[in-house]
C-alpha positions in Angstrom: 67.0 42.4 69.4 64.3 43.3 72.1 62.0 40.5 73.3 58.6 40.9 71.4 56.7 41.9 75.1 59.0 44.9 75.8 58.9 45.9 72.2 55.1 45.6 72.9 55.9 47.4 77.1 57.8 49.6 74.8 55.4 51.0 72.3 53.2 51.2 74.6 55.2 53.9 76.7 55.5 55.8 73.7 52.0 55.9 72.8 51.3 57.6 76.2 54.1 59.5 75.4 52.9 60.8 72.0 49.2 62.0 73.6 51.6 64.2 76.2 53.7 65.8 73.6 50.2 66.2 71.2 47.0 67.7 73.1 44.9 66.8 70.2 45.8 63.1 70.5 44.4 62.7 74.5 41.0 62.5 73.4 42.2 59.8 70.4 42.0 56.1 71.3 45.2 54.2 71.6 44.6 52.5 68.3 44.7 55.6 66.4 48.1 57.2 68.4 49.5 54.0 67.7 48.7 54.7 63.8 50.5 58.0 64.9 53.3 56.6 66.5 54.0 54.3 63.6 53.9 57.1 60.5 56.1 59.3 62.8 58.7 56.8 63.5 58.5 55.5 59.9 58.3 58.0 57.5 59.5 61.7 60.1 62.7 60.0 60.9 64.3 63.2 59.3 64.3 65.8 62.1 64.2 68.6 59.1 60.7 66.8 58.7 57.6 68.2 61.3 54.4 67.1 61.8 52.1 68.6 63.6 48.8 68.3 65.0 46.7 69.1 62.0 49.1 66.8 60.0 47.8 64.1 62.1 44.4 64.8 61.4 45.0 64.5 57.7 47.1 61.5 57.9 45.1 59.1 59.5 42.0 57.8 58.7 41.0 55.5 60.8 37.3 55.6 60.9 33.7 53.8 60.1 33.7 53.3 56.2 37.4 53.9 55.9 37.8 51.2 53.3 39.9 49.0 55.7 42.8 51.7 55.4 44.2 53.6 59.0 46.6 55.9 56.8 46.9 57.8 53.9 49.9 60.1 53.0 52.4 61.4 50.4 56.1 59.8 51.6 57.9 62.9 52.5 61.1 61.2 51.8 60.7 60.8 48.6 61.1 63.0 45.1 58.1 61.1 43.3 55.2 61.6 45.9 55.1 57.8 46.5 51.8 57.6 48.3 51.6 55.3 51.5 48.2 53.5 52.1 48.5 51.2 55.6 46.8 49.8 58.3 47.4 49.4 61.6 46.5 46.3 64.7 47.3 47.8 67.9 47.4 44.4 69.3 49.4 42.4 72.0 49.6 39.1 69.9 48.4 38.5 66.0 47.7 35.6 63.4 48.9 35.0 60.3 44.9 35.1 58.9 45.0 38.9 60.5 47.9 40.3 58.5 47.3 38.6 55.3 43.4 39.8 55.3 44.1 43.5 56.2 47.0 43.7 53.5 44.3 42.2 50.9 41.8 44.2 52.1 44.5 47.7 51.4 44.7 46.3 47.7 40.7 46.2 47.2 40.6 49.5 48.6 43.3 50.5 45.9 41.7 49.1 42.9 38.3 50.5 43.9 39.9 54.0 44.6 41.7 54.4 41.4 38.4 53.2 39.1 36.1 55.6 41.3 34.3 53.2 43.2 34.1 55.6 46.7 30.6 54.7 47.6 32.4 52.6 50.5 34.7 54.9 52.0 33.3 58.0 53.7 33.9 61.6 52.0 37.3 62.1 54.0 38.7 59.0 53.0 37.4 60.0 49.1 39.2 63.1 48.9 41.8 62.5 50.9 42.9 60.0 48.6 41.8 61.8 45.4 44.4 64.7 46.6 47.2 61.9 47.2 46.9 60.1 43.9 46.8 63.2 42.2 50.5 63.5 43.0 51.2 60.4 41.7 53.6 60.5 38.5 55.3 57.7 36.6 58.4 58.3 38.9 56.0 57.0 41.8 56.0 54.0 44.0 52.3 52.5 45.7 53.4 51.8 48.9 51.3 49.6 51.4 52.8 49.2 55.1 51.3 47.1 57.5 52.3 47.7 61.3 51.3 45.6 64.6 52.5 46.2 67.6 52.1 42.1 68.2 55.5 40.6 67.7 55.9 38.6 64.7 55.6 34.9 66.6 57.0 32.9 63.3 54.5 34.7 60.6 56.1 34.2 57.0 56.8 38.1 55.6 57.4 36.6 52.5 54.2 34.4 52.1 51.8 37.4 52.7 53.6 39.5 50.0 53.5 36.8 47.3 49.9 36.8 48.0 49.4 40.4 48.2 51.3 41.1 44.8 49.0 38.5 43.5 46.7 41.1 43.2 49.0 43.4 41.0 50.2 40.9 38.2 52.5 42.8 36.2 52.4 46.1 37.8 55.9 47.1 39.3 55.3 50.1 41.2 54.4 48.0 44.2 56.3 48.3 47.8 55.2 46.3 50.4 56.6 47.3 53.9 55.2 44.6 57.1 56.4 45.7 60.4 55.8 43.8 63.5 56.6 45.1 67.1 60.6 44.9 67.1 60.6 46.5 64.2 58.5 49.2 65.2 60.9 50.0 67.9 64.1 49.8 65.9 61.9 52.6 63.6 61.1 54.4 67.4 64.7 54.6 68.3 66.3 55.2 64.9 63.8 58.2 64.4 64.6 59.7 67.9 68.4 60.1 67.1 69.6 63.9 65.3 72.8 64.7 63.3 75.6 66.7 64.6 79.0 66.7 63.0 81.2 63.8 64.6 84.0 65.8 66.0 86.8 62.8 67.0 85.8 58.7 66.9 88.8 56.2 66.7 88.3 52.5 64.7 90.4 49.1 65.3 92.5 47.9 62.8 93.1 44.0 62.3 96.8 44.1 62.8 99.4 47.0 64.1 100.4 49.0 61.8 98.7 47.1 59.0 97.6 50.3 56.5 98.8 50.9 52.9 99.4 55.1 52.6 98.0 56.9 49.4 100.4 60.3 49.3 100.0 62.1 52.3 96.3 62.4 52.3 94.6 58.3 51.9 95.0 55.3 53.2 93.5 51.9 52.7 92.9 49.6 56.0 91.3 46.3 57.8 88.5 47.9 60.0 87.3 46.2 63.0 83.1 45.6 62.1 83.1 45.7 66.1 84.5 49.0 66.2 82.4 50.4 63.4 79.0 49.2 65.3 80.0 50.5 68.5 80.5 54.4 66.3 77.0 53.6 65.1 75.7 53.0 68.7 77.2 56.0 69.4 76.5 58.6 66.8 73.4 57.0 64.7 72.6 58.2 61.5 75.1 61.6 62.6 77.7 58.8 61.5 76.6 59.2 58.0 75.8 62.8 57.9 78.0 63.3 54.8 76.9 60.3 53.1 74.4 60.9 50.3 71.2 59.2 52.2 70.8 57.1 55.2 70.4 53.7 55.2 67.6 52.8 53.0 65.5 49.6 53.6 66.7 47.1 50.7 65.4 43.5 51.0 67.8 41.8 48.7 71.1 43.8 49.6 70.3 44.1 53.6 69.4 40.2 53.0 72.8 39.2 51.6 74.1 41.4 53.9 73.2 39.5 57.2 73.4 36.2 55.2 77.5 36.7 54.5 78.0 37.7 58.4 76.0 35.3 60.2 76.7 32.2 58.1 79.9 33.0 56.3 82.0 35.5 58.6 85.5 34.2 57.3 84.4 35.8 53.8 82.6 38.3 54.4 85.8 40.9 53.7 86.1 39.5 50.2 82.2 39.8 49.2 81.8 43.1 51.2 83.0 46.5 49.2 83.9 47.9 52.3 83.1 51.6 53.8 85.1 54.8 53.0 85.4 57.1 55.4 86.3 61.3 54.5 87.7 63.8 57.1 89.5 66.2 57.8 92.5 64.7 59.7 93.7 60.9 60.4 96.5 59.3 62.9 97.2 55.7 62.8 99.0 54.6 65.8 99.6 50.5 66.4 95.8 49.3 65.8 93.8 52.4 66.3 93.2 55.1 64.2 91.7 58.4 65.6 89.8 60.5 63.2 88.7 63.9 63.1 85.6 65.5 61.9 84.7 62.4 59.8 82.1 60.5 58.4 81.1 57.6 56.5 80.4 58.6 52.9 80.1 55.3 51.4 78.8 51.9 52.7 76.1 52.7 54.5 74.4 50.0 54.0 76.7 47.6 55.3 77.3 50.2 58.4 74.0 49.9 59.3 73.4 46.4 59.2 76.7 45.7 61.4 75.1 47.8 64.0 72.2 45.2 63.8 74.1 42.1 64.0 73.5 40.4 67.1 76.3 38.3 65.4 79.0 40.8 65.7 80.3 41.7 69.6 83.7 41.7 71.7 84.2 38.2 71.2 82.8 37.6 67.6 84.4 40.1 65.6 85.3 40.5 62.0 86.9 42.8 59.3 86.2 44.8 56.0 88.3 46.9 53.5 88.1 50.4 54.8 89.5 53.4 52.9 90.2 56.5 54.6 90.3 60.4 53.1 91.8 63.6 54.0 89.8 66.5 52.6 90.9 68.5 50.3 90.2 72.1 49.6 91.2 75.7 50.8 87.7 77.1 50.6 84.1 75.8 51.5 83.1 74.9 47.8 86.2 72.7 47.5 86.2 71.3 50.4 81.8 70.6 49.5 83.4 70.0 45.8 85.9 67.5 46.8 83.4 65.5 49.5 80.8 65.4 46.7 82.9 63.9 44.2 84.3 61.1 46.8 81.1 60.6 47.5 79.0 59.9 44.4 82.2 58.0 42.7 82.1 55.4 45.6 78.6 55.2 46.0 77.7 51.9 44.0 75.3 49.0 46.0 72.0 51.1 45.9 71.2 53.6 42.7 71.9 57.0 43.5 68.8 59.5 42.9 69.5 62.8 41.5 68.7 65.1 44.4 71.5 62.8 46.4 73.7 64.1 44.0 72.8 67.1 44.0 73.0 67.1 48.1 76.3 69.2 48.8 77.2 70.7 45.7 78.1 74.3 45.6 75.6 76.0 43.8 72.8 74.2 46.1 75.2 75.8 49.5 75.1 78.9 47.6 71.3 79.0 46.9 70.5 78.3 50.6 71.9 81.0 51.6 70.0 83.4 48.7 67.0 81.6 50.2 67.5 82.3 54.2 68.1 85.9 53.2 64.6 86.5 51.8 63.6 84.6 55.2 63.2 80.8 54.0 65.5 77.9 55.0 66.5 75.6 52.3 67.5 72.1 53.0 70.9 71.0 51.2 70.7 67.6 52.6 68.2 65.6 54.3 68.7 65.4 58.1 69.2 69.5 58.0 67.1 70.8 61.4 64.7 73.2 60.4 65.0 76.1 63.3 62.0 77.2 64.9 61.5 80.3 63.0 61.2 78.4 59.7 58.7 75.8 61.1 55.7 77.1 59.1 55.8 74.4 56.3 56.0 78.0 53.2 59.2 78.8 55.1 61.3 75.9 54.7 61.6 74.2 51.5 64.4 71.8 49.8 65.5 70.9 46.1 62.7 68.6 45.2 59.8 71.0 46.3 61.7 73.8 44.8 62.2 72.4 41.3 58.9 71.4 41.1 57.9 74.6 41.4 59.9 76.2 39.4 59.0 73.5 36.3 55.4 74.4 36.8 55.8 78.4 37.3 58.7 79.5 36.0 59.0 76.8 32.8 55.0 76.3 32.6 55.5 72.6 32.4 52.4 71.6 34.9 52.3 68.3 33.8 55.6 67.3 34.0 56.4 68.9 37.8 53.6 66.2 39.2 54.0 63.0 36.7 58.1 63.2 35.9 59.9 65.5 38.6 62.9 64.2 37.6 62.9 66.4 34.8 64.2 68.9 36.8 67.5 67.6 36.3 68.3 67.8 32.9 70.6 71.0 32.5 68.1 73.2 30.6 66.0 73.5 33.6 68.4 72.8 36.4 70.7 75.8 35.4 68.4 78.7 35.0 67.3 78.3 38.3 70.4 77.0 40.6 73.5 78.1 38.1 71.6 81.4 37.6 70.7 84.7 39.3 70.2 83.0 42.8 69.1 86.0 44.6 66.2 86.6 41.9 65.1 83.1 41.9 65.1 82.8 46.2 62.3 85.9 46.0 60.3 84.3 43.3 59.9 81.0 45.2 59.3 82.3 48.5 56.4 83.4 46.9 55.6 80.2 45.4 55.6 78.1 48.1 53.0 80.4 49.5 50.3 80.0 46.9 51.3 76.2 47.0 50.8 76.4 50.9 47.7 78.4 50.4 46.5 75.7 47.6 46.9 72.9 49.9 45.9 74.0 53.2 43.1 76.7 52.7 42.1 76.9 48.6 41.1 72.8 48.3 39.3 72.6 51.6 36.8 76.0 50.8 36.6 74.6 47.1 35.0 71.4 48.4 32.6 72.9 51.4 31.5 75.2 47.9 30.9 72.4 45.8 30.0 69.9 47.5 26.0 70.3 46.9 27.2 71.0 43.0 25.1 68.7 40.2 28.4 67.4 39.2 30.4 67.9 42.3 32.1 64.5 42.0 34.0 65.9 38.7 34.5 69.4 40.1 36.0 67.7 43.7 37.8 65.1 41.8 39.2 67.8 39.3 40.1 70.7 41.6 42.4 68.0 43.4 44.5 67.3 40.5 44.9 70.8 40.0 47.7 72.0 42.6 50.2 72.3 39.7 48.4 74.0 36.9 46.9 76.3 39.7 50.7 77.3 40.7 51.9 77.5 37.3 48.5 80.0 36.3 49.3 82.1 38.8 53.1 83.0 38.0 52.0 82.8 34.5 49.0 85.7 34.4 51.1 87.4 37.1 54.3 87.6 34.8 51.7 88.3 31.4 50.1 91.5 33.7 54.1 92.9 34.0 54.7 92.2 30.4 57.5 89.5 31.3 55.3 87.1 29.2 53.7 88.8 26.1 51.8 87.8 23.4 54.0 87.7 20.7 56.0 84.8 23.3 52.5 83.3 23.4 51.8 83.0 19.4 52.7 79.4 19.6 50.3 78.6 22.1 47.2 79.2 19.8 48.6 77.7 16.3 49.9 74.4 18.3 48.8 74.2 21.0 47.5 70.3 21.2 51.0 69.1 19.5 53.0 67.5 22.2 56.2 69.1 21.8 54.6 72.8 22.6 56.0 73.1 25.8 59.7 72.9 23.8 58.4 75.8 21.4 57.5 77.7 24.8 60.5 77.0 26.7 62.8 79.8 25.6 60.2 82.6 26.0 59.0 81.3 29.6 62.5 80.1 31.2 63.4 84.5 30.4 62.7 86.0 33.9 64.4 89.5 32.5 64.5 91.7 35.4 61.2 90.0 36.8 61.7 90.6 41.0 58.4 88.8 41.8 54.9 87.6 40.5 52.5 89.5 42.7 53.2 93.0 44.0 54.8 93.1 47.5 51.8 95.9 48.6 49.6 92.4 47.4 52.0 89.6 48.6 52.4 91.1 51.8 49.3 91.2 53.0 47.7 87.8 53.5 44.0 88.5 53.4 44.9 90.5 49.3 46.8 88.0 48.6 44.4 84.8 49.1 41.8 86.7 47.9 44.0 87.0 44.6 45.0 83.3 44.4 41.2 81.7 45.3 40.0 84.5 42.2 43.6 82.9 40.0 42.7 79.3 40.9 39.0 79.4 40.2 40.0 81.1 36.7 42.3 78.2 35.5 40.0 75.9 37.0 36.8 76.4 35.9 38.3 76.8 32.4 39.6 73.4 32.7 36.7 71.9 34.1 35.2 73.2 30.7 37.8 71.6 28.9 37.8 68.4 30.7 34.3 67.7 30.4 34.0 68.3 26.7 37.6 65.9 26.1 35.6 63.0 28.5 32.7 63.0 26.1 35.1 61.4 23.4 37.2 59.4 25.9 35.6 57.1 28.4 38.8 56.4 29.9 39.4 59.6 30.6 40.3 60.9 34.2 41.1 64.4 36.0 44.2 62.8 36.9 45.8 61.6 33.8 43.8 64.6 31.6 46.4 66.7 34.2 49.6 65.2 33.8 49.8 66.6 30.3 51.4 69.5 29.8 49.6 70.1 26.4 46.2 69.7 28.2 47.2 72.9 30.0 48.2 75.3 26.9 44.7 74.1 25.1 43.0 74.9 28.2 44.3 78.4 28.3 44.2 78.3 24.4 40.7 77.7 24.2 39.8 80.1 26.8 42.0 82.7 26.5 39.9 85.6 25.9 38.1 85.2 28.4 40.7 84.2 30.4 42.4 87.6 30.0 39.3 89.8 30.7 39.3 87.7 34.2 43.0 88.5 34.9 42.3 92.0 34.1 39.7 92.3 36.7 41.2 90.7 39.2 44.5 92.7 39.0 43.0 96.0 38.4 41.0 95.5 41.5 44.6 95.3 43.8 46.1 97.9 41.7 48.7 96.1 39.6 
């Protein structure tokens, strides 16, 4: 580990670096690239993941009446838009007083936020935060992070959280993350590594010819830990890169971790359950074995911790179980198949989320490819580059962004595609869109992660600058933010009633039950029917940019305003109600086009007929 003055020497380089690589950051103090530093190292470790200048300028907040808060963002990592609030000291040392206030002073700012006390944060601060939370589903994690570039100089981590989650009694979405300088440039160096396929790596074994053969194609032996730090000095995370994540921060598991090695060593191969390693080819001669095109796919974890272990060197070493693989398979989807089911069946310290599943199966290789030939890559795995050409953020996508999408256009389930995303998952909706016709669903979401793009970077900002002199411009702000999904779903939906792929005999339902909660299962089988559907808006309209937001801002002020309507008149019997939770239920979407809908269709009308479709 670093001494905490050239961790401090360190970050330091690396701010100056930062303003070099970012013209827009020169002008910035070093206090707010250091914010800059820390969310890129931190949370863009994922080369697939880019931020760029404008990004910067949404992320951080740093500011006078910023509420005590440097940073606001949705985790990109992350399937259940986990919203980070933190603060940073861009200081050379730091007390114990320091950290604990500014971590108290993020859970004020928290409380206040979510009741709609803004009047002490400044309007950026307000909606940047109203557009955050409104992402936030049940599947969602509060996450407050802390960073200094002071070294940590004996402050108690664990004091400061008790006190901190002091302030949530019984709430258990809360993640505290304190970082002090080291650790800042562990994140630095960790984030700076890529992932290329390790092509040949050799490991020690404890004895010669110590290794107990499965067939032709397994075999079971004592690894060196020595041997398994130096591949991670060498390759990084690339080490892992068919592994179903990374390694992923874990207090209790990283904690007994460190515990077994530096104070038990001699028993650290019984407590341990090892790593397993698959490739494609294996040779064990005397106490090496030379691998080929291999990777961990199990035991990250304790990979990753080995490599931290000051503990573990030349002259300290120890071993662990280690299992070895041959891949098997004649074709790509078996040999994806096979790696896959290796994967997930040793997997067993940390829970397994569904996309990680999910990462290398067939039908997800097979939809990538659909969706680079309509000209949008498509992330299998995390840790996938994004090339140049796809860097515009509607041109790249992965499974997460694409299911939502597809639960809020294609199965007009609004509520559930922000507050359970997980949904996604359950085989009625997974298979329509990934087990179906690929090459029809790749088209239709190219053109959804436009008018999400479009919703998020050019629709929210012009609704505010409009409304922001309005009467009741604190509802309409704070209701126009929680509206990306319902705004998405609208559009597919009029666009697919104007071709007749929805009608309204589908739609009878939605006006005799439309409040009960189980209408979006009466829906289901009429919406989930694409037919021969090839896209929602004409390509004469979707292909020309200036139509086609004209279109969507004329779509999203529809389904908005309607709601509005519908909100306002719901709040009068409900003083509890917000625009965030009135959103997150599906059924609140059907009675808002229920109660509208004539209307409603005499708007769609006139907004088609004007493009000609």
């Amino acid at each position: 580990m670093p001494s905490s003055v050239s961790s401090h020497d360190f970050i330091r380089e690396k701010v100056k670096a930062l303003k070099d690589t970012y013209p827009s950051l020169r002008s910035k103090r070093d206090e707010y690239v250091f914010s800059a530093l820390c969310v890129k190292a931190n949370f863009y470790k994922n080369p697939a993941l880019v931020l760029n200048e404008r990004d910067f300028e949404d992320i951080i907040v740093d500011g006078q009446y910023d509420g005590g808060v440097d940073v606001l963002l949705s985790d990109p990592n992350t399937e259940g838009a986990d919203l980070i609030i933190g603060q940073s000291k861009y200081y050379e040392t730091i007390a114990y007083e320091d950290v604990l206030n500014a971590m108290l002073k993020m859970a004020l700012f928290y409380k206040d936020m979510v009741r709609g006390q803004f009047e002490q944060v400044n309007a950026t601060v307000q909606r940047r935060f109203l557009t955050l939370n409104s992402e936030v589903g049940e599947e969602s994690k509060i996450h407050f992070v802390f960073y200094t570039s002071a070294p940590q100089s004996g402050i108690r981590r664990d004091r400061i959280e008790k006190k901190f989650r002091e302030q949530f009694t019984g709430v258990t979405n809360i993640e505290v993350s304190i970082l002090f300088a080291s650790d800042i440039e562990d994140e630095i160096k960790e984030s700076e590594s890529r992932r290329p396929t390790v092509e040949t790596g050799k490991i020690r074994i404890d004895e010669a010819d110590n290794y107990l053969l499965y067939g032709d194609g397994a075999a079971i032996v004592n690894v060196s830990a020595y041997s398994i730090k130096q591949l991670y000095a060498q390759h990084n995370t690339n080490l892992l890169s068919r592994n179903l994540r990374y390694h992923i921060a874990g207090r209790d598991i990283d904690k007994a971790i460190a515990d077994t090695i530096n104070n038990d060593p001699d028993s650290f191969w019984l407590k341990n359950n090892g790593i397993t390693i698959i490739c494609d080819d294996f040779d064990i001669d005397g106490k090496e074995v030379r691998l080929r095109n291999f990777s961990i796919v199990n035991g990250g974890q304790t990979t990753y911790m080995l490599h931290k272990s000051p503990s573990i060197n030349s002259d300290h070493d120890l071993y662990l179980p280690c299992k070895i693989i041959r891949i098997v398979g004649d074709t790509e989807d078996e040999k994806s198949s096979f790696s896959l089911s290796i994967a997930k069946a040793t997997n067993s310290q940390k829970a397994i989320k569904p996309v990680d599943l999910k990462a290398n199966s067939p039908e997800q290789v097979r939809f990538a490819q659909a969706m680079r030939e309509v000209g949008v890559f498509y992330q299998t795995k995390r840790g996938e580059v994004v090339p140049s050409q796809f860097r515009d953020p509607h041109l790249n996508s992965d499974l997460v962004e694409i299911g939502k999408l597809c639960l809020a256009a294609v199965f007009q389930v609004p509520g559930t595609s922000r507050n359970k995303p997980s949904a996604l998952y359950q085989p009625k909706y997974y298979d329509p869109i990934f087990n179906g016709n690929q090459s029809q669903i790749a088209r239709l979401c190219k053109e959804l992660l436009y008018y999400d793009h479009y919703f998020r970077t050019s629709f929210q900002r012009a609704f505010d600058r409009e409304n922001a002199t309005a009467p009741n411009a604190s509802v309409r702000i704070s209701f126009a933010h929680n509206a990306r999904t319902i705004c998405v779903a609208f559009a597919a939906f009029a666009a697919r009633y104007r071709q007749g792929n929805i009608t309204d005999q589908d739609l009878t339902p939605l006006f005799s039950s439309a409040s009960s909660e189980s209408i979006a299962d009466t829906l289901y089988e009429s919406f989930r029917e694409l037919g021969h559907l090839q896209h929602f808006l004409s390509p004469q309209v979707f292909d020309n940019k200036d139509t086609c937001d004209k279109v969507l801002s004329k779509l999203f002020n529809i389904i908005i305003e309607a709601g509005i309507t519908s909100y306002t008149f719901e709040s009068r019997h409900d003083s509890t109600l917000n625009a965030t939770n009135y959103l997150k239920r599906d059924k609140n979407y059907y009675e808002i086009l229920s109660s509208q809908w004539q209307r409603t269709v005499s708007d769609l009308s006139a907004v088609f007929s004007e493009v000609g479709m």
